[in-house]
C-alpha positions in Angstrom: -26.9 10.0 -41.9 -24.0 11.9 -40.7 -23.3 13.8 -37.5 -23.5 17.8 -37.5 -21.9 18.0 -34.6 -18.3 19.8 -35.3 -15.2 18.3 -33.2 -11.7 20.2 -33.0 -8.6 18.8 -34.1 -7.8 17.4 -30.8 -11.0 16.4 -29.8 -11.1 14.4 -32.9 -7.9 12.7 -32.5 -8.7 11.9 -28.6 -11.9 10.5 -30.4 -10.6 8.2 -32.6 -7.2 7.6 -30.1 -9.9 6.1 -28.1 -12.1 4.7 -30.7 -9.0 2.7 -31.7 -8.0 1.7 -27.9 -11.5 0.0 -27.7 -11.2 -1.6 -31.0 -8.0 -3.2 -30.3 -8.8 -4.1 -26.9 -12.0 -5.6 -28.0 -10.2 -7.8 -31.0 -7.6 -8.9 -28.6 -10.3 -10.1 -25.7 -12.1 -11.8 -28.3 -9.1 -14.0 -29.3 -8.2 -14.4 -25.6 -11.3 -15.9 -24.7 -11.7 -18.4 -27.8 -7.9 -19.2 -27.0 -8.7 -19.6 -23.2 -11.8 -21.6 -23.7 -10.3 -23.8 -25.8 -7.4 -24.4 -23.7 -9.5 -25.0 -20.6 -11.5 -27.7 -22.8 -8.5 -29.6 -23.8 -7.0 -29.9 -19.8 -10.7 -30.6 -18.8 -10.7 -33.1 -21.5 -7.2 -34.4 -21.0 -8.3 -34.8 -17.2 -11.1 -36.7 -17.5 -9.7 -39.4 -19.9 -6.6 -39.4 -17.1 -8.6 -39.9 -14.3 -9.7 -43.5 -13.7 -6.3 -44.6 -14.3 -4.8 -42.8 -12.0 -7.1 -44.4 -9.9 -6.2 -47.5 -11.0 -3.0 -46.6 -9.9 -3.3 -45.1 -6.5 -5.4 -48.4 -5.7 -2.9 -51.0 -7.0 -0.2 -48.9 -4.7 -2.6 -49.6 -1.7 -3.5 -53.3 -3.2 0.0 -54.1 -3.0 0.4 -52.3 0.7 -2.4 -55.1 1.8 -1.4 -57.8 -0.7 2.3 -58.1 1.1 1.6 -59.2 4.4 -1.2 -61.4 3.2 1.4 -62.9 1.3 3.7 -63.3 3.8 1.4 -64.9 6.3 0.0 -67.4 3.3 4.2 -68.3 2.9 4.3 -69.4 6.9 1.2 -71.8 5.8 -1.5 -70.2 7.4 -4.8 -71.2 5.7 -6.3 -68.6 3.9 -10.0 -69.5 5.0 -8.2 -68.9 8.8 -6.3 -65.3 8.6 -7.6 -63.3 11.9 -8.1 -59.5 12.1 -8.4 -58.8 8.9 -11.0 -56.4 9.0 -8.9 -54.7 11.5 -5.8 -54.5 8.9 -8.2 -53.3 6.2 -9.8 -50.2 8.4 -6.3 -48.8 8.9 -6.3 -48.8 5.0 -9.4 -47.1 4.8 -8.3 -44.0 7.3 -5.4 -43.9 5.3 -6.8 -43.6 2.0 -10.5 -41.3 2.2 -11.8 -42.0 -1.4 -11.1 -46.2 -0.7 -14.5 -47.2 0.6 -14.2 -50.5 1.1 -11.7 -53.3 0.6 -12.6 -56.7 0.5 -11.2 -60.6 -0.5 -12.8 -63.1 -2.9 -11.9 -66.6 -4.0 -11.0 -67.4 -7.7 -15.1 -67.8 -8.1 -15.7 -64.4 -6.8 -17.4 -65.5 -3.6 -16.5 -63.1 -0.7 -14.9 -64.4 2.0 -12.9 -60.8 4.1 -14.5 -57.3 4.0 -14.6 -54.1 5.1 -17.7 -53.5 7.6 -18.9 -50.6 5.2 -19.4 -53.1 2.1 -22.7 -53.7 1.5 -24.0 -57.0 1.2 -25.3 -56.0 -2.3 -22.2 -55.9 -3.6 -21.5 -59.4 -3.1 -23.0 -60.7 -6.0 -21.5 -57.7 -8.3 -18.0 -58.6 -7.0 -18.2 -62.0 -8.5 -18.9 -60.2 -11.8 -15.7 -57.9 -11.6 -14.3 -61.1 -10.8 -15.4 -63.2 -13.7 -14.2 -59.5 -15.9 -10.6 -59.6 -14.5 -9.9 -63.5 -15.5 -11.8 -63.0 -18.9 -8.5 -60.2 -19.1 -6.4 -62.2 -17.9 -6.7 -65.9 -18.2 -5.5 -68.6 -16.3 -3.7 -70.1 -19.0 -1.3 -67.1 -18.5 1.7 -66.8 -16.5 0.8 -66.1 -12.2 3.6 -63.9 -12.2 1.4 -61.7 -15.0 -0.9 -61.8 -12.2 0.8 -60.3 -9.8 1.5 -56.6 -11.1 -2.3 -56.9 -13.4 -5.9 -55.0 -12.2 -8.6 -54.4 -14.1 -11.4 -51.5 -13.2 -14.8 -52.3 -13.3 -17.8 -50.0 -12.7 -20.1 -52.0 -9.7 -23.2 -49.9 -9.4 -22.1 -46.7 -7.8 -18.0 -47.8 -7.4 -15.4 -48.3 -9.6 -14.1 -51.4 -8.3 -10.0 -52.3 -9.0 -9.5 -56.0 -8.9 -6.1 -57.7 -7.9 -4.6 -61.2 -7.8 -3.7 -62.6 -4.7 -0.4 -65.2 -5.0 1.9 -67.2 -3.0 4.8 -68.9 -2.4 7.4 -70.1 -5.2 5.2 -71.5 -7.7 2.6 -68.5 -7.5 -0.4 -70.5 -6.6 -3.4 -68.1 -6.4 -5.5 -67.2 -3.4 -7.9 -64.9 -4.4 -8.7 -61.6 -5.7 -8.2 -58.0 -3.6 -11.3 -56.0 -4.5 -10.9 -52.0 -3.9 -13.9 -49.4 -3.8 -13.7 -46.1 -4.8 -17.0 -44.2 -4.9 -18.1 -42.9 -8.3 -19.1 -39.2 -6.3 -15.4 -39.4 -5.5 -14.6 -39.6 -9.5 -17.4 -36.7 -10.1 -16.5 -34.5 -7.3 -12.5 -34.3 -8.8 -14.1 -33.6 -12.3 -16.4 -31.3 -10.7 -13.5 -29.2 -9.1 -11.3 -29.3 -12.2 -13.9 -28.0 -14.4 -14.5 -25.3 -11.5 -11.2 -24.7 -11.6 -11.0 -24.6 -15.0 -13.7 -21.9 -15.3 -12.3 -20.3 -12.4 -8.8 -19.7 -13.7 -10.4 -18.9 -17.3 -12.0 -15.9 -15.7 -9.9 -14.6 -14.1 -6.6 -15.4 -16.5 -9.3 -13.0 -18.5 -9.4 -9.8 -16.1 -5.5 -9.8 -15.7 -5.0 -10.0 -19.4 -7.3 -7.1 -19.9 -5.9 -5.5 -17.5 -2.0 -5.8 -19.0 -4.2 -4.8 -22.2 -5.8 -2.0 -21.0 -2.0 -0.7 -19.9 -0.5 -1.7 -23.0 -2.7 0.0 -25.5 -2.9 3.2 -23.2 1.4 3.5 -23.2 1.7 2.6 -26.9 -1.4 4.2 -28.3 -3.7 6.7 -26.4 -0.9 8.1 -23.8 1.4 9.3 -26.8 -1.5 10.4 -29.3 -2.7 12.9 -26.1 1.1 14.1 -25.8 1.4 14.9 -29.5 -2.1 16.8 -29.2 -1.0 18.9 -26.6 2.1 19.5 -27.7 0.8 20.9 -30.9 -1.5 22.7 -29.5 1.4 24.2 -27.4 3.3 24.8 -30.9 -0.1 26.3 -32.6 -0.1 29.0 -30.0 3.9 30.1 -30.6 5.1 27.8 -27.9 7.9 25.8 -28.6 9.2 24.8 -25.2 8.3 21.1 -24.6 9.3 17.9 -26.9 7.4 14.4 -26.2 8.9 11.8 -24.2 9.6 8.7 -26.5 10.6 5.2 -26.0 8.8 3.5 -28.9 10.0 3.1 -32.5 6.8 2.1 -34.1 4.7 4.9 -36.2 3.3 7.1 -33.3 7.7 6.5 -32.3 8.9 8.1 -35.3 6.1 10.6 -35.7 7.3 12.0 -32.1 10.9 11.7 -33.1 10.7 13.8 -35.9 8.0 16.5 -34.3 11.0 16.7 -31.6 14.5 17.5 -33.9 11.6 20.1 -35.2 11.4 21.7 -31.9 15.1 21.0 -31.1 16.1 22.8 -34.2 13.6 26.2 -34.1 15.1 26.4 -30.6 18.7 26.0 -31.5 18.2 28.6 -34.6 16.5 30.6 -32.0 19.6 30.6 -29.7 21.6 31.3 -32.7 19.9 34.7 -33.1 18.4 35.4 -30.3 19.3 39.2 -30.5 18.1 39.7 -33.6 14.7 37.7 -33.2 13.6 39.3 -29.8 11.6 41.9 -31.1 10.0 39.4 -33.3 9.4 37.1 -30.7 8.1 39.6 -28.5 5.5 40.3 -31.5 4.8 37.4 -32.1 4.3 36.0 -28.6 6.8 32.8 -29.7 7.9 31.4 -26.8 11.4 29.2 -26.9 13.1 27.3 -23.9 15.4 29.3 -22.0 18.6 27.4 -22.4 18.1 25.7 -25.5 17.0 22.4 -24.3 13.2 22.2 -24.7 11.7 20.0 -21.5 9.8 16.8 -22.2 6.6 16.3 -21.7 5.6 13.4 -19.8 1.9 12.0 -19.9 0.6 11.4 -15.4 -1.4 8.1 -17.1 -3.1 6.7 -14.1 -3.2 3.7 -15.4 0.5 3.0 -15.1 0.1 2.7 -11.1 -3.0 0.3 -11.8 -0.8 -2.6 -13.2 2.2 -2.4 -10.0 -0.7 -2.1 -7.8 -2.8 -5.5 -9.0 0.4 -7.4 -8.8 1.5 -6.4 -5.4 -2.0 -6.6 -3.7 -2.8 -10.1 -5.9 0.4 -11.6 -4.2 -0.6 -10.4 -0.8 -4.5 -12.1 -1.6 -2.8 -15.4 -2.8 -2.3 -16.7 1.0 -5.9 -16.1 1.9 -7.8 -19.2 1.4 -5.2 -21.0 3.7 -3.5 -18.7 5.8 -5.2 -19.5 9.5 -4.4 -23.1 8.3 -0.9 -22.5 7.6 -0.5 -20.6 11.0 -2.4 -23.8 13.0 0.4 -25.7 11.5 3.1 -23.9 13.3 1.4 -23.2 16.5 1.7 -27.1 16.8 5.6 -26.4 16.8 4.9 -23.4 19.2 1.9 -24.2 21.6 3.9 -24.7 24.8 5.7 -21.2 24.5 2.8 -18.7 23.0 1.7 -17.2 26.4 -0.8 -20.3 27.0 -2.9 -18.8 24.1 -5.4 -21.2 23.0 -5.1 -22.3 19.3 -8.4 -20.1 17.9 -6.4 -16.8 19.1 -3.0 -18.0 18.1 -4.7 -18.6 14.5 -5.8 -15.0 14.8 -3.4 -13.0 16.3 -0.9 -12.6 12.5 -3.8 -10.8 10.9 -4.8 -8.3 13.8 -0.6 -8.1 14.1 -0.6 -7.5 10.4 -3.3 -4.8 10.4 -1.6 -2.8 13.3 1.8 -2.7 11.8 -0.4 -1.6 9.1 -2.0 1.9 10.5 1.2 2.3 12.0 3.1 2.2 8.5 0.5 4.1 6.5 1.4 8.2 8.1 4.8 7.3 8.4 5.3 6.3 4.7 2.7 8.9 4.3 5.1 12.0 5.0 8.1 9.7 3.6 6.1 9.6 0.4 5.3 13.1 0.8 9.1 14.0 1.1 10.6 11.6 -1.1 8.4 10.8 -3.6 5.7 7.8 -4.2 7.8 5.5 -6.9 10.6 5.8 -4.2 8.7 5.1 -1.2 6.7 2.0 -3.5 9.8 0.3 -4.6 11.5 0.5 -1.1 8.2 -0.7 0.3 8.8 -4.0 -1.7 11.8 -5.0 -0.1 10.3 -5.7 3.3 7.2 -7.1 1.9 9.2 -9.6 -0.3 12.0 -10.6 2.3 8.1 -11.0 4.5 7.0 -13.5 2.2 10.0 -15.3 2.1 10.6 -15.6 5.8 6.9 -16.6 6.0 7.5 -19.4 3.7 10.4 -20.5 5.9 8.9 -20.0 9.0 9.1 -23.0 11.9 7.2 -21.4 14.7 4.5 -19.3 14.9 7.0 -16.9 16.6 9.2 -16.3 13.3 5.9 -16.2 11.4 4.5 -13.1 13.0 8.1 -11.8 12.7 8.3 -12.1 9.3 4.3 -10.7 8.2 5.3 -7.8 10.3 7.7 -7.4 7.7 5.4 -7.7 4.9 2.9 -5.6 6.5 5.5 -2.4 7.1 6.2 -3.0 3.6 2.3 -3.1 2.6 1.8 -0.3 4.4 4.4 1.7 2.2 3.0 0.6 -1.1 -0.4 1.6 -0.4 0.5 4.7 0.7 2.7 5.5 -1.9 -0.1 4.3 -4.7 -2.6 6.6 -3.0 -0.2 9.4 -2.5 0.8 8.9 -6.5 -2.9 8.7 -7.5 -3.4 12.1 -4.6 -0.8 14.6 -6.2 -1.2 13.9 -9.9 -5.0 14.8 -10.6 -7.1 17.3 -9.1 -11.0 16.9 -8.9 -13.3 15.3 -10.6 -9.8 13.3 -12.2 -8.6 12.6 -8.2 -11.8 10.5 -7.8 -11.5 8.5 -10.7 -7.7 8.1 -10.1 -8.8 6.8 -6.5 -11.4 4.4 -8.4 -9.3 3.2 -10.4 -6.8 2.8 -7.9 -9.6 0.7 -5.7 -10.7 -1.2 -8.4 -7.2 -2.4 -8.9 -7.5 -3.6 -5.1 -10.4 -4.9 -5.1 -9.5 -7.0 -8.7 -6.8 -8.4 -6.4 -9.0 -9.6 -4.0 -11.1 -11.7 -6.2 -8.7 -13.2 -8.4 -5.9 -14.0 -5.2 -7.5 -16.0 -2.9 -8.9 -19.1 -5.8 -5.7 -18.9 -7.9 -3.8 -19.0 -4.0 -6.3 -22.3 -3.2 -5.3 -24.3 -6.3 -1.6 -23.7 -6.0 -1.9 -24.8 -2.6 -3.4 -27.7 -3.8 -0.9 -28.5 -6.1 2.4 -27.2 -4.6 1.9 -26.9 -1.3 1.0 -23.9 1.4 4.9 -22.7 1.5 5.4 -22.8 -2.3 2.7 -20.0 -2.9 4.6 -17.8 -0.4 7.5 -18.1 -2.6 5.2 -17.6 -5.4 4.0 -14.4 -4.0 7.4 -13.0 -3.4 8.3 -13.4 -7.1 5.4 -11.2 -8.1 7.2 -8.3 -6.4 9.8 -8.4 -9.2 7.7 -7.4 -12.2 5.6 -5.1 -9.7 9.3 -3.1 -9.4 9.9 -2.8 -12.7 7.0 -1.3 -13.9 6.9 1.1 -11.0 10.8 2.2 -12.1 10.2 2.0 -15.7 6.4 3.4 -16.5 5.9 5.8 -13.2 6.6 9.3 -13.4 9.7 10.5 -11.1 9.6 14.4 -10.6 12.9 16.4 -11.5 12.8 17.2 -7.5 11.7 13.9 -6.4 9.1 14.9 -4.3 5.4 15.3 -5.3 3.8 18.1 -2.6 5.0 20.5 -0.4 5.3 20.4 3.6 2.2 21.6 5.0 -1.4 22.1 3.4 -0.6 20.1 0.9 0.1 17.1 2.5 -2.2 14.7 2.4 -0.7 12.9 5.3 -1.0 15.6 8.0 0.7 14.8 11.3 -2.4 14.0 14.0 -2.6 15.7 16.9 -5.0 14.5 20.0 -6.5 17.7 20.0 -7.8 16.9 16.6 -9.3 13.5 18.0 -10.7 15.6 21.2 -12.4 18.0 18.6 -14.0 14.8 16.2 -15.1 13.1 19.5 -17.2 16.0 20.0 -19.1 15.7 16.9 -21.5 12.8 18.0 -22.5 11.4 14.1 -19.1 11.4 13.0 -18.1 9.1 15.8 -21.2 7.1 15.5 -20.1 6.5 11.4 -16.7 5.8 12.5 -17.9 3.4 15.6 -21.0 2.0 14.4 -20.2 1.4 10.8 -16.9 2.2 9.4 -15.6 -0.1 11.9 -17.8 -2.7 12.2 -17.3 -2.8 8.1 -13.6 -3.7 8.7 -13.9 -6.4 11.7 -16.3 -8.1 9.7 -14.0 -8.4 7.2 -11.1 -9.0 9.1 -13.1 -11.8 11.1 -15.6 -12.8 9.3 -13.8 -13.1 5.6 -10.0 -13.5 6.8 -10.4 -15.7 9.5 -13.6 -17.5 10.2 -14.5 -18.2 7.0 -11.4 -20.3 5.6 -11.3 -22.6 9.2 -14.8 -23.0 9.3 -14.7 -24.5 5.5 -11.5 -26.6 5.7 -13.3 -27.9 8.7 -16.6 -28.4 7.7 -16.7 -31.7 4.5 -13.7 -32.2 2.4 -13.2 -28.2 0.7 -10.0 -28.5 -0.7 -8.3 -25.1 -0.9 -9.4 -24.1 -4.4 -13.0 -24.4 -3.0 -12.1 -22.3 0.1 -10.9 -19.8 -2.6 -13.4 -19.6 -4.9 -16.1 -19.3 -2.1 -13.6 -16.0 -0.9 -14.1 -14.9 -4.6 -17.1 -14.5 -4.3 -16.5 -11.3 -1.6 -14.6 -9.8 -4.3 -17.3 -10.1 -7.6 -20.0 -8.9 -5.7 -18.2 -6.1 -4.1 -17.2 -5.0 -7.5 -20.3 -5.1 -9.3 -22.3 -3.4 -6.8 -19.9 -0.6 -5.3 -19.8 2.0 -8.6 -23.7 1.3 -8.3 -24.1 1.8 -4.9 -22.1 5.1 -5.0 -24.5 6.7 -7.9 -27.6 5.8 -6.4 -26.5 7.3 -3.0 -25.1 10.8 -4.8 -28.3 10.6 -6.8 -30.6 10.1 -4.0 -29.0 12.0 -1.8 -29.1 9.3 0.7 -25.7 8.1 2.1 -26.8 7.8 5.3 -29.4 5.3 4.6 -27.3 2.9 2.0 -24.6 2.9 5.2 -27.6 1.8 7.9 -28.4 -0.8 5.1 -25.3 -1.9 4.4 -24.8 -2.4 8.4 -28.0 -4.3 8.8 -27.6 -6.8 5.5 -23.9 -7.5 7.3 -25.5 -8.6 10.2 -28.1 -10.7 8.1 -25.1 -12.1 5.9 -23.3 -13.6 9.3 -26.7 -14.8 11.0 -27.7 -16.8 7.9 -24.7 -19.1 8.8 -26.5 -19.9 12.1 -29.4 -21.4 10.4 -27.8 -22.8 7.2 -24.6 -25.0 6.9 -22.5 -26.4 4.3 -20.3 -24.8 1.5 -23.3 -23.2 -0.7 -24.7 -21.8 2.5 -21.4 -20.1 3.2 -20.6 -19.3 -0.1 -24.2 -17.8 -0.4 -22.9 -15.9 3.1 -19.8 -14.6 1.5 -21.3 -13.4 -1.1 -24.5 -11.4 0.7 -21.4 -9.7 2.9 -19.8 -8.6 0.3 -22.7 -7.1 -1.4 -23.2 -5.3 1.9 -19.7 -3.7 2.1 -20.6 -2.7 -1.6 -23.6 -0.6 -0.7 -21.4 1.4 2.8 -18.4 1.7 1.8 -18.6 4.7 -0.9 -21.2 6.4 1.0 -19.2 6.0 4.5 -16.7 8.4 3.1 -18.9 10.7 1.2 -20.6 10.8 4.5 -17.0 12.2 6.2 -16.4 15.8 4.9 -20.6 16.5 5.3 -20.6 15.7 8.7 -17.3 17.5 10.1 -17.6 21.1 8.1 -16.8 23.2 10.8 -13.9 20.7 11.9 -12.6 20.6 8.2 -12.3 24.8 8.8 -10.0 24.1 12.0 -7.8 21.0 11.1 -8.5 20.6 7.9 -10.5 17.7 5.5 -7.4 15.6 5.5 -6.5 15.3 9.0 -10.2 14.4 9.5 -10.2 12.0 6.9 -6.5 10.3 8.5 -8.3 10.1 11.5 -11.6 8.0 10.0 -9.1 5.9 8.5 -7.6 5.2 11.8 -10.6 4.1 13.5 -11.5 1.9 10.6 -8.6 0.7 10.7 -8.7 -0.4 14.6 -12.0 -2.2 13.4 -9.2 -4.3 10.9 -6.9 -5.4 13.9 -9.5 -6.1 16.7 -11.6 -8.4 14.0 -10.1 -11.9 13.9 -8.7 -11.6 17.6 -12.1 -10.6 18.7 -13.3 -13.3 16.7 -10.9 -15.9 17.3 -11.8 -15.2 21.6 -15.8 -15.7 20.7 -15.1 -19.3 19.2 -12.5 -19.8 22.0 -15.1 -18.7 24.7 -19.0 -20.0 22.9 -17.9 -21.6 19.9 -20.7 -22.5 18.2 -22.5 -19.0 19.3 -19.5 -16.7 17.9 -21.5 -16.4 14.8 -24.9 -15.7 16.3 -22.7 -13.0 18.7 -20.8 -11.0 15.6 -24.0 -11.5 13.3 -26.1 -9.9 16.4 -23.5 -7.5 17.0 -23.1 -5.6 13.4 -26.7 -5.7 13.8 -26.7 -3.9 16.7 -24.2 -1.3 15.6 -26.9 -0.3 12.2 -29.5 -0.1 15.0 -27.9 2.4 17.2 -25.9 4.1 13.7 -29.8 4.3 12.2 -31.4 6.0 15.4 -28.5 8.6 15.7 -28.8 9.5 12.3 -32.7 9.7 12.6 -32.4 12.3 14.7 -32.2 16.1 13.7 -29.1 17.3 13.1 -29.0 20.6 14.9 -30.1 18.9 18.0 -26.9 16.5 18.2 -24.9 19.4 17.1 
């Protein structure tokens, strides 16, 4: 019944410090999600019952746009069994307004006498019933002028029908009736995307709260209970040099408050008699801080970086679903000045621009952050990245737009820099690599919840609003870097040289790796084709090809991008085990190369949204199963290079070529639909296909006889 296994004090207060963490963070998801579900039923609810009268509205405002010259021409006394063009007039209306399918005139009796060619002649009959509805409404016996601003909505078939009254001249003698269409899929299709929406935003309004909870319960719970173990440990074994930093005034606050004016007061008795005691401390091995003032000890929680992190990356995700169409917008303003670039490459030349200024930010904030500090180089990062976003929601031309998200991207490349660098030089180990995956999984959290949460404020407010949006989010993102991460007495967090994780590059160092023919093939034939997929495939094609293709409204465009992000998530800490386990990395990065090129080839057989969305999704599980392996692959294959120029350097330099797979992606792609259009996807898919062929007959080969 009970356990015999024996814990130590500090194991069992870590034990229950975490028992507690899970507890409360499992109470406090539990009311979040009864609280978010019902919420999301009440504005699903509240939607639906709003619905068909704001469609009522919207078509009275275009029944009264087609009612008014009507009118007019009925004043001047022409007959109304006589008006000419009509049909004419009513197709403008119906370019105008896309969920109007038809819009057609009746006599008092309901018979038709002006349509819209796309009415069918089974409807004729049904309109004299919405007719014979709208006067059982409203009566003749009642006022004409009644009439005028009345409509009743009647469900004909398949259409919710709005029925008008047509009047004229001074003593309001009526006409006819206006009959408007608007297709019930229409009315299903808007329910349908709130209640996606709805789920959407429930799901992930649910990761960032556990994510804030997560951070929460680790500062004001688990983060102080590990300081007070340590610190009596330290104190158990004579050494009373180190109080706990303290901010909080709740139990664990005051416990720490008093466990310090302990400490404070054996070290000020000990300064008081510190010739007399010395022997005895000597003896005793007490140990008591130098000057008096005992240093505080300050907890390296990881999780501190994860929260500043999400936020920055989730603002940079928001633009996603929309960017290439926010960028076509301005090229209008811009096409007779951009070099004679054709619109495809114009569309893609800010995210290869943004991915170069990119590498190029990343070693130069590398040794900043190196010499400086992370939280320094993070919150100085911000300020180009915000002043980016808000230039890029001012922009006019395409010119100040790639201005203004080189801005952002200098400023990108600093905060992710700095956030690795942070992670880099305050674990060792077995604790670096979960620092790093927790570090990606903040990253890649971003990535699913920015680009659908991005889509429906762009529905909503606009493309330029959730620019502005973006910006804002840099402003908690600051102060949780200044307040919660840990700024060294010397402000800087390594040393020049060795330990630097962001070793200057030489090209003697690339002239060495070039030498070693499976490390380029990795970098060439999969780490790179990894990135241009993304960069073309994901960024770029993927969001023009949907607001393109059927009515997608942005929302859509960023849920099907969410899908990248899920799958990559789920399957990457999977994929990473089963490769260590199976000691096969090589083989889950030949996979991963030839399920890309499947992922982008099933779009040449399959259209529509689920077929992309099913695309997405396959790509991203494909990136899941490489990515981990790609880099566990790096320090096995370049052993003797590691000895001459050292793991990082070699590492620096993978990244680089990765990241040249990032810039060339959506230019490369954005020429292919410029030069074969409807083959660009048949050309990348056959490509990345290409590039896991020659990567799998490298690596089939021995290795002593490529070395």
């Amino acid at each position: 019944m009970f356990s015999n296994k024996v814990h130590s004090p500090q194991e069992d207060t870590t034990y229950y410090a975490n028992k507690m963490s899970w507890q409360l963070t499992f109470i406090a998801a539990m009311v979040m999600i009864v609280a978010s579900v019902w919420l999301s039923y009440q504005a699903w609810f509240y939607f639906e019952q709003e619905l068909i009268p704001e469609i009522d509205k919207k078509s009275v405002a275009v029944g009264h746009s087609v009612i008014q010259p009507i009118r007019r021409n009925l004043n001047h006394d022409m007959p109304f069994e006589n008006m000419v063009d009509v049909e004419v007039f009513f197709k403008k209306h119906l370019e105008n307004h896309k969920e109007i399918i038809y819009i057609a005139i009746t006599d008092e009796q309901g018979k038709l006498k002006y349509k819209t060619n796309p009415l069918s002649l089974e409807l004729a009959p049904l309109l004299q019933q919405a007719s014979r509805e709208f006067w059982q409404k409203y009566p003749l016996n009642q006022s004409a002028r009644i009439h005028e601003n009345s409509s009743h909505v009647s469900l004909i078939n398949t259409v919710y029908n709005t029925t008008m009254i047509i009047a004229y001249g001074e003593e309001n003698k009526i006409a006819g009736l206006l009959h408007l269409g608007v297709n019930q899929q229409f009315v299903k299709n808007k329910t349908q995307e709130v209640i996606y929406d709805v789920i959407t935003l429930l799901i992930i309004s649910l990761l960032i709260t556990s994510e804030f909870l997560r951070f929460l319960i680790n500062h004001n719970i688990a983060a102080p209970i590990h300081l007070i173990n340590v610190a009596i440990n330290q104190a158990k074994k004579g050494n009373f040099t180190h109080t706990i930093r303290n901010h909080s005034s709740d139990e664990v606050g005051i416990f720490i408050k008093t466990f310090n004016k302990v400490i404070i007061r054996l070290n000020e008795y000990y300064q008081q008699g510190q010739h007399s005691l010395k022997a005895l401390q000597v003896k005793l091995a007490y140990h008591f801080a130098e000057n008096g003032r005992p240093n505080e000890l300050v907890d390296n929680v990881l999780i501190n970086i994860r929260i500043p992190v999400f936020l920055f990356m989730f603002a940079e995700e928001l633009p996603r679903s929309f960017f290439p169409r926010y960028v076509e917008d301005l090229y209008q303003n811009s096409e007779a000045l951009l070099f004679n670039l054709s619109k495809e490459v114009a569309m893609g030349l800010p995210i290869s621009l943004f991915m170069l200024v990119v590498a190029i930010a990343m070693p130069i904030s590398g040794r900043l952050s190196d010499k400086y500090g992370s939280r320094r180089i993070f919150l100085i990062g911000l300020i180009p990245s915000t002043m980016g976003f808000i230039l890029t929601a001012f922009s006019q031309n395409i010119y100040e737009l790639l201005a203004s998200r080189c801005l952002s991207a200098f400023g990108y490349g600093m905060m992710f820099i700095a956030c690795q660098g942070y992670v880099a030089h305050h674990t060792t180990g077995k604790a670096r690599t979960q620092g790093m995956a927790m570090f990606v999984a903040a990253v890649m959290g971003a990535a699913m919840c920015g680009p659908p949460v991005g889509g429906i404020l762009a529905d909503q407010l606009g493309f330029r609003a959730v620019f502005m949006i973006a910006a804002l989010l840099a402003i908690p993102s600051a102060l949780m870097v200044y307040y919660f991460l840990v700024s060294p007495q010397n402000n800087k967090e390594s040393t020049a040289g060795k330990n630097s994780l962001y070793s200057k590059l030489h090209w003697s160092d690339f002239a060495l790796l070039l030498k070693n023919i499976r490390f380029v093939t990795l970098s060439f034939f999969a780490a790179l084709p990894t990135k241009f997929a993304l960069t073309g495939f994901i960024f770029y094609f993927i969001p023009i090809y949907l607001s393109e293709s059927g009515d997608n409204t942005q929302s859509t465009i960023g849920r099907i991008l969410m899908l990248y992000g899920i799958t990559a998530i789920i399957i990457t800490p999977i994929s990473a085990k089963l490769a260590d386990k199976w000691k096969a990395q090589w083989y889950f990065v030949a996979s991963s190369g030839f399920l890309a090129g499947m992922s982008v080839l099933f779009m040449v057989f399959f259209d529509g949204t689920m077929a992309t969305g099913f695309s997405v999704a396959l790509l991203g599980v494909a990136h899941a199963i490489g990515i981990a392996p790609q880099l566990a692959l790096v320090p096995e294959l370049c052993q003797e290079e590691a000895k001459r120029i050292g793991q990082a350097t070699i590492i620096s330099l993978f990244r680089l070529i990765e990241r040249l797979g990032a810039v060339l992606g959506s230019l490369v792609m954005a020429a292919l639909l410029t030069y074969y259009k409807e083959e660009a996807v048949f050309i990348l898919g056959g490509g990345l296909a290409m590039s896991a062929l020659i990567f799998s007959l490298i690596f089939s080969f021995d290795s002593t006889r490529l070395k």
